[in-house]
FIZA-566933 format. One line per field, with one value per residue (C-alpha): x, y, z; residue in three letters. Coordinates in Angstrom, 1 decimal. Layout:
% FIZA-566933
east: (X,...)
north: (Y,...)
up: (Z,...)
pamar: (ALA,...)
***
This chain:
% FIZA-566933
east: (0.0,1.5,0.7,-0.6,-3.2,-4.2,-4.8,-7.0,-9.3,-9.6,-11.4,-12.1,-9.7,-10.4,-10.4,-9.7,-7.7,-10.8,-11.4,-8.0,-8.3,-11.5,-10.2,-7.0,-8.3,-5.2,-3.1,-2.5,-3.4,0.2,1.1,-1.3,-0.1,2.6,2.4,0.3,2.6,5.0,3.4,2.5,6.3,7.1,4.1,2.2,-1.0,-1.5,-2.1,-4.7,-4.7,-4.7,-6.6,-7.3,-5.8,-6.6,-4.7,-4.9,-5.6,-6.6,-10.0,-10.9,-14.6,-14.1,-17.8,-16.8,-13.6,-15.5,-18.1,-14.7,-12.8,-15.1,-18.0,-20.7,-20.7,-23.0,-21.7,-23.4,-23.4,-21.4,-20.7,-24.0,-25.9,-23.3,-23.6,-27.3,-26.9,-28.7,-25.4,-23.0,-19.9,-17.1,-16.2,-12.1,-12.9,-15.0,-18.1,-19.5,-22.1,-20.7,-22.7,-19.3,-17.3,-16.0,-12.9,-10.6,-8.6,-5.8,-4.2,-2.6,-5.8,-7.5,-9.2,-12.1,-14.1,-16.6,-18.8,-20.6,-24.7,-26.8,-27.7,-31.3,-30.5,-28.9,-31.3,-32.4,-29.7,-29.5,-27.5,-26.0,-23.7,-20.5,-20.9,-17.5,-16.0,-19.6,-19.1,-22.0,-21.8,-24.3,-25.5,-27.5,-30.8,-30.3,-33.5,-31.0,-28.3,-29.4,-30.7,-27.4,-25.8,-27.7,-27.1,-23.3,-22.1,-24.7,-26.4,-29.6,-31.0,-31.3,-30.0,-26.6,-27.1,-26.7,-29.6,-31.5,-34.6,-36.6,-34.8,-36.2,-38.7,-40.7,-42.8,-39.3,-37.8,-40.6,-40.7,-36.8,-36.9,-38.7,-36.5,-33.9,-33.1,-35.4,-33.4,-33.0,-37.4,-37.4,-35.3,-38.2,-37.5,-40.9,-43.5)
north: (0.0,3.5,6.5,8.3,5.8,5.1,9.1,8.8,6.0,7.5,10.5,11.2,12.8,10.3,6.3,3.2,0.5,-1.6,1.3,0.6,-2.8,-3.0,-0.6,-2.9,-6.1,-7.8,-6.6,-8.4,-6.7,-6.7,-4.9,-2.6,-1.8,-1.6,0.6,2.7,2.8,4.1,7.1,7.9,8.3,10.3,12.6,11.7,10.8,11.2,7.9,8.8,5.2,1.7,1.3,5.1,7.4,11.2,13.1,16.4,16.4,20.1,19.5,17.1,17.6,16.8,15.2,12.8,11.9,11.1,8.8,7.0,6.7,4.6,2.7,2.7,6.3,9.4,13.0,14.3,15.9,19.1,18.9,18.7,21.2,23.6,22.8,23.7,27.1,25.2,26.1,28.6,26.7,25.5,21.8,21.2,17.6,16.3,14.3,11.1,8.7,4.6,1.5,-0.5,1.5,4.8,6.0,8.7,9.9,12.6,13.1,15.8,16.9,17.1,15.2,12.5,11.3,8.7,7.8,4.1,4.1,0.9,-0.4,0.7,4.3,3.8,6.0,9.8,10.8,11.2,10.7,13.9,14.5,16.8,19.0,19.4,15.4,14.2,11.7,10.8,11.0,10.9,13.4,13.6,15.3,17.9,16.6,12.9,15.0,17.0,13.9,11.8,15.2,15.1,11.2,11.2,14.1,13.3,16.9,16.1,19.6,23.0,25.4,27.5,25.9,27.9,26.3,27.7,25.7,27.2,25.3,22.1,20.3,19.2,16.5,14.5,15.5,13.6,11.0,9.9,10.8,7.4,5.7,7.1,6.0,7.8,10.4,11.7,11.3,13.4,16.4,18.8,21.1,22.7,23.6)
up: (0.0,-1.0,0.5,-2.4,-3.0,1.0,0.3,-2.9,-1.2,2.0,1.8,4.9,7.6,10.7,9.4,11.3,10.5,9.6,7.3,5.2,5.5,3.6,1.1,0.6,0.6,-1.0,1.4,4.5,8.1,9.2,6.1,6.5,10.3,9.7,7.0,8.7,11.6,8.6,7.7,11.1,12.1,8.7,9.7,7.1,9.2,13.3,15.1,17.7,19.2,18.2,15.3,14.7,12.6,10.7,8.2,10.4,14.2,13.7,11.7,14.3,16.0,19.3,19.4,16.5,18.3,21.3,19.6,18.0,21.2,23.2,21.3,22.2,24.0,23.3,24.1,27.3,30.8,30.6,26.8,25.9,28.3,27.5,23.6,24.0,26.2,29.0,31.4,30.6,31.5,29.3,30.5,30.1,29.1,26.3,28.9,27.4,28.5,27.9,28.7,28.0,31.3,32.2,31.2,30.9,27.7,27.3,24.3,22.8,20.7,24.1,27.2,26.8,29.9,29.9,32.6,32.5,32.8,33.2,30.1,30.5,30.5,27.6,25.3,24.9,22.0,18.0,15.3,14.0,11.0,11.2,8.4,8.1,8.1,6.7,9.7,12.2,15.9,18.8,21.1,24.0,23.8,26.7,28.8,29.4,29.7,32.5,33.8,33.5,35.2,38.1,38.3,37.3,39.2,42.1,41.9,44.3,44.2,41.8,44.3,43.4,40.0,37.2,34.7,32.0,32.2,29.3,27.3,28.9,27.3,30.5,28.6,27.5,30.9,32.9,30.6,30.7,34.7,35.4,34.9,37.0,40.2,42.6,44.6,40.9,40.3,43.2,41.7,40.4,37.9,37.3,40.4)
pamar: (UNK,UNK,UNK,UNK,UNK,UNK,UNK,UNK,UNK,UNK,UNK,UNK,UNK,UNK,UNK,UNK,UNK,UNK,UNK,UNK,UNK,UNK,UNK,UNK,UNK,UNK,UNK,UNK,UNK,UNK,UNK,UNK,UNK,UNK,UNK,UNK,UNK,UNK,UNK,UNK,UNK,UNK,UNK,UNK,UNK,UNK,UNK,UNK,UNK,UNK,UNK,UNK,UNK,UNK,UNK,UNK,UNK,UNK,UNK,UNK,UNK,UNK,UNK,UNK,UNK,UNK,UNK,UNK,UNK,UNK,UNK,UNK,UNK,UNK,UNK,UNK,UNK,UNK,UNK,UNK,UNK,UNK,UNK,UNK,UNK,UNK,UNK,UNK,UNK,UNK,UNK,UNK,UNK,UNK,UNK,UNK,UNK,UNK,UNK,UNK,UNK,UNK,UNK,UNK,UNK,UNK,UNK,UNK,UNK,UNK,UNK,UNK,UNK,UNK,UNK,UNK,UNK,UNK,UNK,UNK,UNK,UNK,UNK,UNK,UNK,UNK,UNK,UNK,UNK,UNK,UNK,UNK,UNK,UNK,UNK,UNK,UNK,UNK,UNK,UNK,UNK,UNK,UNK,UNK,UNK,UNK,UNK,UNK,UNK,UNK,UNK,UNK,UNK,UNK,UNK,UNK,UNK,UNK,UNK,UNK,UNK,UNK,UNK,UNK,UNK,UNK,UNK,UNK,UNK,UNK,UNK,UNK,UNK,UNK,UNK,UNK,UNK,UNK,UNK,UNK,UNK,UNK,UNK,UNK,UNK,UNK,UNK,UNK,UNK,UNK,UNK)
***
């Protein structure tokens, strides 16, 4: 496999290994790695971690990256309420929801968290496309992200929180709430 042609097939700017592999079928998978291990230490492509490359770690989305990190996993908590204006804070790390296990991620193109969630609160999010990398990722819909916020982080009441609830959508909200745990049934948003 040559580098000009890995770069005509692959169109994208994040690919797995799977990715190459199925556009290089007569090549064998140690080839391939070690190929791609090749151009990673000429600069010609960023290794993000096993089995994950790009082209450019600058036209990266962070929520792609975060889908791609951990499967399955769906941006949430602080990302995703601050994504939709419902807090005003910036969150340092890139916050996920797994129903594999949590885990943390640093790299140099920035910091990953994932935080696990029983497999029956795994729901409440959509499949978006970046514009940008025409690649699909998921995305809370902020009524489970506040909900797996106040579960996650423990957050048992609204007070010296900085929330704007107009942007809740008190129908979904109650809806997803039963079937949280219930000190988290109990938090009320709306009197």
């Amino acid at each position: 496999m040559k580098y000009i042609k890995l770069r005509e097939k692959i169109v994208k700017n994040l690919f797995s290994l799977a990715d190459v592999a199925q556009l290089f079928p007569q090549d064998s998978s140690q080839n391939i790695k070690t190929q791609l291990s090749r151009f990673s230490q000429a600069g010609l492509l960023f290794r993000i971690k096993r089995g994950l490359y790009c082209f450019d770690p600058k036209k990266i989305s962070p929520l792609v990256l975060a889908n791609k990190l951990l499967e399955p996993s769906y941006v949430s908590l602080e990302t995703t309420l601050n994504f939709y204006g419902v807090i005003p804070d910036i969150p340092q790390a890139i916050t996920s929801i797994s129903s594999a296990h949590a885990k943390d991620v640093s790299l140099t193109i920035g910091r990953f968290s994932y935080d696990y969630v029983n497999p029956k609160l795994y729901f409440g999010f959509n499949l978006y496309l970046d514009e940008t990398e025409q690649v699909k990722y998921f995305l809370a819909e902020k009524e489970k992200a506040l909900l797996d916020w106040f579960l996650i982080r423990k957050i048992k009441s609204l007070a010296n929180l900085r929330l704007d609830l107009r942007l809740i959508d008190r129908r979904k909200y109650l809806d997803y709430q039963q079937y949280y745990p219930k000190w988290v049934q109990r938090i009320k948003l709306y009197d």
